[in-house]
VEXKEGU-841247 format. One record per residue (C-alpha): residue number from 0; residue in three letters; x, y, z. Coordinates in Angstrom, 1 decimal. Layout:
<recs>
<nr:NUM | rest:ala | east:X | north:Y | up:Z>;
...
</recs>
This chain:
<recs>
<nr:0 | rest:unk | east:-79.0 | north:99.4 | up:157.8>;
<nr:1 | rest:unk | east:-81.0 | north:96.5 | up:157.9>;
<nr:2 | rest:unk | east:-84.5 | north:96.6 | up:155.4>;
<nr:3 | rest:unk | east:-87.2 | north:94.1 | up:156.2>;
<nr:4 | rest:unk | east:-90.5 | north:94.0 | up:154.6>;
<nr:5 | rest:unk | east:-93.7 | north:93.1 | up:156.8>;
<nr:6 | rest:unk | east:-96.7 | north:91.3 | up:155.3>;
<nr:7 | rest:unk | east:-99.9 | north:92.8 | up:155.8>;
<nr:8 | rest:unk | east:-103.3 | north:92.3 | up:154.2>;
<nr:9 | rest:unk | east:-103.5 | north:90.8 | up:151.2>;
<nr:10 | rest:unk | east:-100.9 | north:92.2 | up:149.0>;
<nr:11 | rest:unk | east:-99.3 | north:94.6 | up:151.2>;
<nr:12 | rest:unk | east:-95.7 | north:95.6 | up:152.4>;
<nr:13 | rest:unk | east:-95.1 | north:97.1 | up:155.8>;
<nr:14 | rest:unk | east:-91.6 | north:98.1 | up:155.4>;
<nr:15 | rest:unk | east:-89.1 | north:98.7 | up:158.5>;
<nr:16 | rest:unk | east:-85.5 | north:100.0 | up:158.1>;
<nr:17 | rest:unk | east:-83.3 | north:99.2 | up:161.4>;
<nr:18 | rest:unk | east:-79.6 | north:99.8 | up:162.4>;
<nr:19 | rest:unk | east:-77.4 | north:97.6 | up:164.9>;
<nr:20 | rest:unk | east:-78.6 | north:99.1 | up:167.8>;
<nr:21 | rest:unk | east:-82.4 | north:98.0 | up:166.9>;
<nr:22 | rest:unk | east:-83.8 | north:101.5 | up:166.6>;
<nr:23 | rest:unk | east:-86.2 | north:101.2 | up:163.5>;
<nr:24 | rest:unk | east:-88.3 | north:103.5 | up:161.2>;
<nr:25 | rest:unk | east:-91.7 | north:101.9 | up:160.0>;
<nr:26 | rest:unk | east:-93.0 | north:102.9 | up:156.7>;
<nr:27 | rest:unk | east:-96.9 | north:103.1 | up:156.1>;
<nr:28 | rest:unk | east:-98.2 | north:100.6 | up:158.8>;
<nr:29 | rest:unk | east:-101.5 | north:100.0 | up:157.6>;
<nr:30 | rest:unk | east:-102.1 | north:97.6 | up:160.6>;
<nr:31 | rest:unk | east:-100.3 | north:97.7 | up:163.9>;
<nr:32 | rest:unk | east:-100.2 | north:93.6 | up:164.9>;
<nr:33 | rest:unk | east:-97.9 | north:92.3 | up:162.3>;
<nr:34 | rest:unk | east:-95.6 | north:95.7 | up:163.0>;
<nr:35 | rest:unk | east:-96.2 | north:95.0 | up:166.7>;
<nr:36 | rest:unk | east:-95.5 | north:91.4 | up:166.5>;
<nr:37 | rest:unk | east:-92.1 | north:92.0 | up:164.8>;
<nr:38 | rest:unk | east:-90.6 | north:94.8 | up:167.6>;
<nr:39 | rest:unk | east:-91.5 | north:92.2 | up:170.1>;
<nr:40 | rest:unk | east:-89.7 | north:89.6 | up:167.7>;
<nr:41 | rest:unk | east:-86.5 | north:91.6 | up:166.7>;
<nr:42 | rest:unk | east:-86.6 | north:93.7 | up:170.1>;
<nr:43 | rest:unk | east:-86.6 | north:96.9 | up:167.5>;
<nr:44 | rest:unk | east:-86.7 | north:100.7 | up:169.4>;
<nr:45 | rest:unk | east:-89.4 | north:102.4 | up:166.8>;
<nr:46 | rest:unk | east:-88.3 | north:106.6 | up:166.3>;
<nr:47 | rest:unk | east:-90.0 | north:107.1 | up:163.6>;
<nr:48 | rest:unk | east:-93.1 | north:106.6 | up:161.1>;
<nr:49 | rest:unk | east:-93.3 | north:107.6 | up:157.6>;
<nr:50 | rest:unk | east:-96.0 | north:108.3 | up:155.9>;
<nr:51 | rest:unk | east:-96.5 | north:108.4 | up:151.9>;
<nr:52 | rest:unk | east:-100.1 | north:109.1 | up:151.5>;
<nr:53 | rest:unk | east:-103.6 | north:108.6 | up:153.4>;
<nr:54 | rest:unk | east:-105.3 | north:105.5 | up:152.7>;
<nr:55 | rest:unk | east:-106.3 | north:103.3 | up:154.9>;
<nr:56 | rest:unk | east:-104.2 | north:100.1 | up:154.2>;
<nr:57 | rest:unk | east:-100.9 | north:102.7 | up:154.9>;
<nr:58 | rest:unk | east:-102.5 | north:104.7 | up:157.7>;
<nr:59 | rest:unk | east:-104.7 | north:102.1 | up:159.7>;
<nr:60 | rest:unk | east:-101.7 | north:101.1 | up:162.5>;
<nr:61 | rest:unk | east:-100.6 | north:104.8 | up:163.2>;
<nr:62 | rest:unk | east:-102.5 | north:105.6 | up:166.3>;
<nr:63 | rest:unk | east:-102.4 | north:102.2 | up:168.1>;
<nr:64 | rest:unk | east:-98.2 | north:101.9 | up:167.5>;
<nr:65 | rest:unk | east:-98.7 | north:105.1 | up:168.7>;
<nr:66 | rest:unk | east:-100.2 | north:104.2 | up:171.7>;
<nr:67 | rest:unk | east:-97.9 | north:101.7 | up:172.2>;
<nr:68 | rest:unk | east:-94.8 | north:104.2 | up:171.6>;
<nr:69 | rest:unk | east:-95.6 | north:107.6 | up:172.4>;
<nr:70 | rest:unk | east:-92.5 | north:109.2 | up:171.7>;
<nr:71 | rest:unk | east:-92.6 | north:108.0 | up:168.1>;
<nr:72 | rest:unk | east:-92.0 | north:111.1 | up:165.5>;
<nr:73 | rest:unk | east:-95.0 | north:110.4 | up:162.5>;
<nr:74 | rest:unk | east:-93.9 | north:112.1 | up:159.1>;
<nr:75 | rest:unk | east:-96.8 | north:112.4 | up:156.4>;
<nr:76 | rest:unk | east:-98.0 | north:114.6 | up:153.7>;
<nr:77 | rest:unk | east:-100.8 | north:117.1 | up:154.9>;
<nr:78 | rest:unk | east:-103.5 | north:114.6 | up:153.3>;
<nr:79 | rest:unk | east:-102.2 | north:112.3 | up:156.3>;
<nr:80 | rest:unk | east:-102.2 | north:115.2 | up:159.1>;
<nr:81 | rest:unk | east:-105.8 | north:113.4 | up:160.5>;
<nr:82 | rest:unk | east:-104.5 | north:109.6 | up:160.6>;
<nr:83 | rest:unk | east:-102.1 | north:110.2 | up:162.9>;
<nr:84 | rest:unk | east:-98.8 | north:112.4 | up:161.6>;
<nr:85 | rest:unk | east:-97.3 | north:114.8 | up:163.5>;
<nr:86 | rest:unk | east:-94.9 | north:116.5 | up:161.6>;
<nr:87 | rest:unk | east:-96.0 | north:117.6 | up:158.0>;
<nr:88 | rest:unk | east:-93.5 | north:116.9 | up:155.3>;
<nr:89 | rest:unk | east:-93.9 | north:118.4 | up:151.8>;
<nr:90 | rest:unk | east:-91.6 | north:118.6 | up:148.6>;
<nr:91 | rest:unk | east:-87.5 | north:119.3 | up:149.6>;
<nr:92 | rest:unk | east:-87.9 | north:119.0 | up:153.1>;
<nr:93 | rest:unk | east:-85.5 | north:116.3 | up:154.9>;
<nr:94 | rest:unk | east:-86.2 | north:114.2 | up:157.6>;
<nr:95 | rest:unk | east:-83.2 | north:113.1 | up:159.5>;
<nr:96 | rest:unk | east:-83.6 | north:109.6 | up:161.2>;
<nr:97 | rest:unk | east:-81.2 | north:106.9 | up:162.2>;
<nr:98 | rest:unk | east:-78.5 | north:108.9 | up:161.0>;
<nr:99 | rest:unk | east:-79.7 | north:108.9 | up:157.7>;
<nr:100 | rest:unk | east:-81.7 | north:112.4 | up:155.8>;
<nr:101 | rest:unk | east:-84.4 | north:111.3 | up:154.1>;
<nr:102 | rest:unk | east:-85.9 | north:113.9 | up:151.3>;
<nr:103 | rest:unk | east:-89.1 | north:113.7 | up:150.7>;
<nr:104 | rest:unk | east:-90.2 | north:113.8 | up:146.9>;
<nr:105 | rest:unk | east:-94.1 | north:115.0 | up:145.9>;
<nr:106 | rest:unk | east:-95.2 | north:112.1 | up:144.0>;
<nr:107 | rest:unk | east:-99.1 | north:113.1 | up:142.9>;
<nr:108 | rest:unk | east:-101.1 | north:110.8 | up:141.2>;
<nr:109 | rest:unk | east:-102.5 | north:107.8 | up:143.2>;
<nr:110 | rest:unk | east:-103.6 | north:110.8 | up:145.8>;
<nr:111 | rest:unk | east:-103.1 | north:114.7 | up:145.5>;
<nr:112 | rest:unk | east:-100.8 | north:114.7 | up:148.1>;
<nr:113 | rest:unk | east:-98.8 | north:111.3 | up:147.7>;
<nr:114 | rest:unk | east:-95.1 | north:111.8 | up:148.7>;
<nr:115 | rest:unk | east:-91.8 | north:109.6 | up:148.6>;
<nr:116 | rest:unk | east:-88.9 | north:109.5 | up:151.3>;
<nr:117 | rest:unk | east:-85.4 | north:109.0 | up:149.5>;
<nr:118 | rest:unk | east:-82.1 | north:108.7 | up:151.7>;
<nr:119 | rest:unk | east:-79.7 | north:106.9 | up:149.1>;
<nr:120 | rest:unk | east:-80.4 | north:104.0 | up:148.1>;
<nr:121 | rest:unk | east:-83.6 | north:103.4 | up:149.9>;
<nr:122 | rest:unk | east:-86.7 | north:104.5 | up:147.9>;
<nr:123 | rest:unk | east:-90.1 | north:104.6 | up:149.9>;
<nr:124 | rest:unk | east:-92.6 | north:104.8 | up:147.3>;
<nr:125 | rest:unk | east:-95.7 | north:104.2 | up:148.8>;
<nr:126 | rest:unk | east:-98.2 | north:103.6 | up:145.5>;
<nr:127 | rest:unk | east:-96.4 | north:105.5 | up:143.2>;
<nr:128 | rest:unk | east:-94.6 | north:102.7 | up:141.5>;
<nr:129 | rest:unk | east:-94.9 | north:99.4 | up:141.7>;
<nr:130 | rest:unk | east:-92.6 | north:96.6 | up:140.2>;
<nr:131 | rest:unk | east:-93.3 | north:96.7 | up:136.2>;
<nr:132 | rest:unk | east:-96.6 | north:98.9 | up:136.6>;
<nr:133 | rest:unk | east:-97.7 | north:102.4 | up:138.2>;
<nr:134 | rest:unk | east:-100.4 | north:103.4 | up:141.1>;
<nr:135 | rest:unk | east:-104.1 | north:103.5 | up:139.9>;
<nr:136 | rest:unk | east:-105.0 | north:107.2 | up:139.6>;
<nr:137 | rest:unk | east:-107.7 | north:107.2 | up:142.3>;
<nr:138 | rest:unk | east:-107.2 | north:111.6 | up:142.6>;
<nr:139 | rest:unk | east:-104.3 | north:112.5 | up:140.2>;
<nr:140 | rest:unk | east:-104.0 | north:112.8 | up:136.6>;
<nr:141 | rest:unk | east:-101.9 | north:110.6 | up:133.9>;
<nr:142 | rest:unk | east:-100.2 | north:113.7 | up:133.7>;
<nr:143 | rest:unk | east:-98.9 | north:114.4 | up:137.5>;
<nr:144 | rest:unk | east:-98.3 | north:110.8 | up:137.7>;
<nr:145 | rest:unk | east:-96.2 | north:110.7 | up:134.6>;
<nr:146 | rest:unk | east:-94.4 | north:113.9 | up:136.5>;
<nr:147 | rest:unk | east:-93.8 | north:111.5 | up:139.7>;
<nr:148 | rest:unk | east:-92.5 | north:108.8 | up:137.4>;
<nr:149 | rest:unk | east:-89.9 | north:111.2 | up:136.0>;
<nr:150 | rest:unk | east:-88.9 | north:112.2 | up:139.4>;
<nr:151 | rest:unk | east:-88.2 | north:108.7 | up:140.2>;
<nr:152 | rest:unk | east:-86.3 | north:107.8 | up:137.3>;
<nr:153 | rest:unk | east:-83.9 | north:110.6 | up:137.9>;
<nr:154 | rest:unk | east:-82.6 | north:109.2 | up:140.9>;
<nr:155 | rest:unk | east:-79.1 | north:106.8 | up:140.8>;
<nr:156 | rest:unk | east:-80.1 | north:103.6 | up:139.3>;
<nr:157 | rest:unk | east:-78.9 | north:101.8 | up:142.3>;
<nr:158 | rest:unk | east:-82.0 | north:103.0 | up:144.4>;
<nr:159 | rest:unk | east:-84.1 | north:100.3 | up:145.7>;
<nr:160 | rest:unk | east:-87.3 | north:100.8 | up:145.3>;
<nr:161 | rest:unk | east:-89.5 | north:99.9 | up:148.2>;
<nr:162 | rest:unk | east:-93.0 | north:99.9 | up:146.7>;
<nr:163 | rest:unk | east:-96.1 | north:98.8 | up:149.1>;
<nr:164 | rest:unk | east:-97.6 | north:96.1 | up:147.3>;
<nr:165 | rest:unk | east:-97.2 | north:92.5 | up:145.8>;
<nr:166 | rest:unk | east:-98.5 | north:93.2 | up:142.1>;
<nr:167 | rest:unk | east:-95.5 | north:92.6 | up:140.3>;
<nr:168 | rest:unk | east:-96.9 | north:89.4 | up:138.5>;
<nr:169 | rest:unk | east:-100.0 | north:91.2 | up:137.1>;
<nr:170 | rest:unk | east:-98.1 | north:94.3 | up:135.9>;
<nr:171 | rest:unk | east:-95.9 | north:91.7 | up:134.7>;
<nr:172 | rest:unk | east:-98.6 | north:90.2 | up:132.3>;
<nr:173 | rest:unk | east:-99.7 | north:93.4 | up:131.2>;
<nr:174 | rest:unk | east:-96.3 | north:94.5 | up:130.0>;
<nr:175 | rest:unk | east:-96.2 | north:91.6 | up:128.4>;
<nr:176 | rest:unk | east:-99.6 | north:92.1 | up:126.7>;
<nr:177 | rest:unk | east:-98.2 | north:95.4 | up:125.3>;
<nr:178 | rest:unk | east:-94.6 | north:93.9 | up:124.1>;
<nr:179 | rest:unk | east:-95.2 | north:90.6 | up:123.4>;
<nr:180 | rest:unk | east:-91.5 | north:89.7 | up:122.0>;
<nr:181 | rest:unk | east:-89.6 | north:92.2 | up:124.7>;
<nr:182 | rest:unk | east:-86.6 | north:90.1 | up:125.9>;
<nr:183 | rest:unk | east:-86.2 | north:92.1 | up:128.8>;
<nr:184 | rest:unk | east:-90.1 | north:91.6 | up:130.5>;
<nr:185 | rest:unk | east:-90.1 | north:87.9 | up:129.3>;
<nr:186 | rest:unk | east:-87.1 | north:86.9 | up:131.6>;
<nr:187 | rest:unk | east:-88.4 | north:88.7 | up:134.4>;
<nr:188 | rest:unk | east:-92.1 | north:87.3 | up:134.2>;
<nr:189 | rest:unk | east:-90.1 | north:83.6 | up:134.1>;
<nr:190 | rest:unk | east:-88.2 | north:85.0 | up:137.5>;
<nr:191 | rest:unk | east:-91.3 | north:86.4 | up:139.0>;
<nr:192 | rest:unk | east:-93.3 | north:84.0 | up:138.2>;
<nr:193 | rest:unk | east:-91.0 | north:81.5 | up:139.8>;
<nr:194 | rest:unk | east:-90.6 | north:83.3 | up:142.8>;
<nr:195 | rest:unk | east:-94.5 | north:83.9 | up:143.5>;
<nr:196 | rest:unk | east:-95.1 | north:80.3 | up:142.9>;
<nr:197 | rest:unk | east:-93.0 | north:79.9 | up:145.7>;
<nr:198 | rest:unk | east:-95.1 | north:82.6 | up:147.8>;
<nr:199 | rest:unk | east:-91.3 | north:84.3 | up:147.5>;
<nr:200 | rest:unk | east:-91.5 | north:88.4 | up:147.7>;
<nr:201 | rest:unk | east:-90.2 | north:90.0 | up:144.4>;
<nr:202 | rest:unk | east:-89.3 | north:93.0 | up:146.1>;
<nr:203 | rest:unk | east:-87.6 | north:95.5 | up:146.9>;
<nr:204 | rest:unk | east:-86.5 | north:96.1 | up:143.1>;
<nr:205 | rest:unk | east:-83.3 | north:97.9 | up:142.0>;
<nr:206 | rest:unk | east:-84.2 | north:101.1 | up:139.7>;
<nr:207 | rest:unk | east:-81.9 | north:100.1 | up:136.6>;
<nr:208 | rest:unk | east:-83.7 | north:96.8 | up:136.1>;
<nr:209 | rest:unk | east:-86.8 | north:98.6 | up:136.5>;
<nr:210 | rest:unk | east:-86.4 | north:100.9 | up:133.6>;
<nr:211 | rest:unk | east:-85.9 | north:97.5 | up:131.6>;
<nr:212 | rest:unk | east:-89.2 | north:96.2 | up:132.4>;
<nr:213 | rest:unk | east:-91.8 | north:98.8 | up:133.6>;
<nr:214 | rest:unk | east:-93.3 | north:100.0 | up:130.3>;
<nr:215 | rest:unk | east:-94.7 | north:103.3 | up:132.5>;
<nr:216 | rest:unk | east:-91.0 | north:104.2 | up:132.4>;
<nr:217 | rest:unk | east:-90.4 | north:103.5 | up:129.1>;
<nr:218 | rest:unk | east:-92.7 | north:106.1 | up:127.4>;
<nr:219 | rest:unk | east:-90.2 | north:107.3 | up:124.4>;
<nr:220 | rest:unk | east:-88.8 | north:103.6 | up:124.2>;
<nr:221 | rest:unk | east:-89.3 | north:103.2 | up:120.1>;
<nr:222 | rest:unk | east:-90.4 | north:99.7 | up:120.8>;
<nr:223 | rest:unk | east:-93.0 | north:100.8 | up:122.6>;
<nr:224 | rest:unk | east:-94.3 | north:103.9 | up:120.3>;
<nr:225 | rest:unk | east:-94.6 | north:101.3 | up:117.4>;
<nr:226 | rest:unk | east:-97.4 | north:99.0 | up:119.6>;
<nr:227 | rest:unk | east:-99.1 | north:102.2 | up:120.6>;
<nr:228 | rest:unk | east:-99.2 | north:103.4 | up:116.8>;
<nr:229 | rest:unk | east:-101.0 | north:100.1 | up:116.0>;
<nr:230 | rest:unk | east:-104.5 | north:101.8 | up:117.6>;
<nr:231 | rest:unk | east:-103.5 | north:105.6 | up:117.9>;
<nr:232 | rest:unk | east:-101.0 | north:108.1 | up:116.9>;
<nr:233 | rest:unk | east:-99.7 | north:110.1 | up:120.5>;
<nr:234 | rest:unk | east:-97.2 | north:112.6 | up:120.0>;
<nr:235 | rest:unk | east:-95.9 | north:113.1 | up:123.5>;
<nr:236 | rest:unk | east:-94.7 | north:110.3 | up:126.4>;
<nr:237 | rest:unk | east:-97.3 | north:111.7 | up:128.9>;
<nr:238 | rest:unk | east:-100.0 | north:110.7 | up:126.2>;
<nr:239 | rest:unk | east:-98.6 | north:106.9 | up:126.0>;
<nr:240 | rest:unk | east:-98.5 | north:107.0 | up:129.5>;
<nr:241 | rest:unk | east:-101.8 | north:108.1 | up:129.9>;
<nr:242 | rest:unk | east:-103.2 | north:105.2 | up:127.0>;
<nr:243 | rest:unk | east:-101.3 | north:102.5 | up:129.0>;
<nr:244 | rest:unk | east:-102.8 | north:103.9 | up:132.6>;
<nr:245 | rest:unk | east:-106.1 | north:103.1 | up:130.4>;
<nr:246 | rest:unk | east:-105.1 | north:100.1 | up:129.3>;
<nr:247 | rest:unk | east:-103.8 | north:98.5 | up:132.8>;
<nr:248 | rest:unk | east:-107.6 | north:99.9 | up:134.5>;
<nr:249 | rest:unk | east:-109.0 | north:97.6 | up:131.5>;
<nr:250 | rest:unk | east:-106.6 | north:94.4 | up:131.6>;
</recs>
């Protein structure tokens, strides 16, 4: 399979997953001329859309690729069935595409109904997890969110993670404002740094590297209990997750 990531927006990934024969699955096109622009380019057959949640910089391009290719399937949680989906996907159900069966994973958190598609090793996350930081909890609670995260790090550390948006160098700098001295974090802001400077992409990102650098997965790391300790005692991990949610909103 091929994986190509499509610029949109500011900070956004449109991503596409293609096999030899050019047939494609697109992946929360928030806009449908940059998506458009690349079938015409790579002479791609689109079968399918996924969906991971409803907002509008995922769910914009829906109805005019659909106009464009009628026949395509649309998968997306419930909170999607209005922008566009037709086929409602929730928690264990699989999704079989390109010879591939994607499962989809409820992720809540950044929405109620925010889902993830997972077909080994590709990891569509939507704004559940971004490169060294989490989705801002615009409808969930620390709590579901921390759930989502755990769900994610049980998969095989192999998985890519395919997360919608460029904000690796700010969550970056924030991990790096809670663990200063963290050897890990301070060799990848040098890499990202290096590649944004470039206007290079720093994604996708494998999941066993991530659980190096993204404090929000690293919640009963002893490292990070003793810089929480320094302002508050929290006895549990979804209570540090919570305080560094906080923290990030603030930074």
């Amino acid at each position: 399979m091929n994986l190509i990531s499509i610029p949109a927006f500011q900070d956004n990934y449109i991503w596409v997953l293609s096999d030899d024969n050019g047939r494609c699955l697109i992946v929360d096109p928030g806009e449908a001329a940059p998506v458009l622009a690349a079938i015409k380019e790579n002479q791609w057959q689109p079968e399918a859309i996924l969906l991971t949640h409803h907002h509008h910089d995922h769910v914009g391009g829906v109805k005019e690729l659909r106009q464009h290719f009628p026949d395509v399937v649309v998968y997306g949680p419930a909170e999607t069935q209005d922008k566009g989906t037709t086929k409602v996907v929730d928690e264990g159900d699989e999704v079989a595409i390109l010879g591939c069966k994607f499962r989809v994973i409820s992720t809540p958190g950044h929405t109620l109904g925010h889902i993830c598609f997972f077909s080994d090793p590709y990891l569509f996350c939507g704004d559940t997890m971004f490169s060294g930081g989490c989705g801002r909890l615009f409808e969930g609670t620390p709590t579901q969110m921390y759930q989502s995260f755990q769900k994610i790090n049980a998969l095989p550390a192999d998985t890519l993670i395919c997360c919608a948006h460029e904000y690796t160098l700010t969550n970056i700098k924030f991990a790096l404002s809670i663990l200063p001295h963290d050897p890990a974090i301070n060799d990848y802001y040098l890499k990202v740094k290096e590649l944004r400077a470039k206007n290079q992409k720093t994604l996708p990102v494998i999941l066993k590297n991530e659980r190096q650098i993204n404090i929000f997965l690293r919640t009963d790391d002893i490292d990070l209990i003793n810089e929480i300790s320094k302002e508050t005692k929290l006895q549990q991990p979804e209570e540090r997750f919570a305080w560094l949610r906080v923290k990030k909103d603030n930074f």
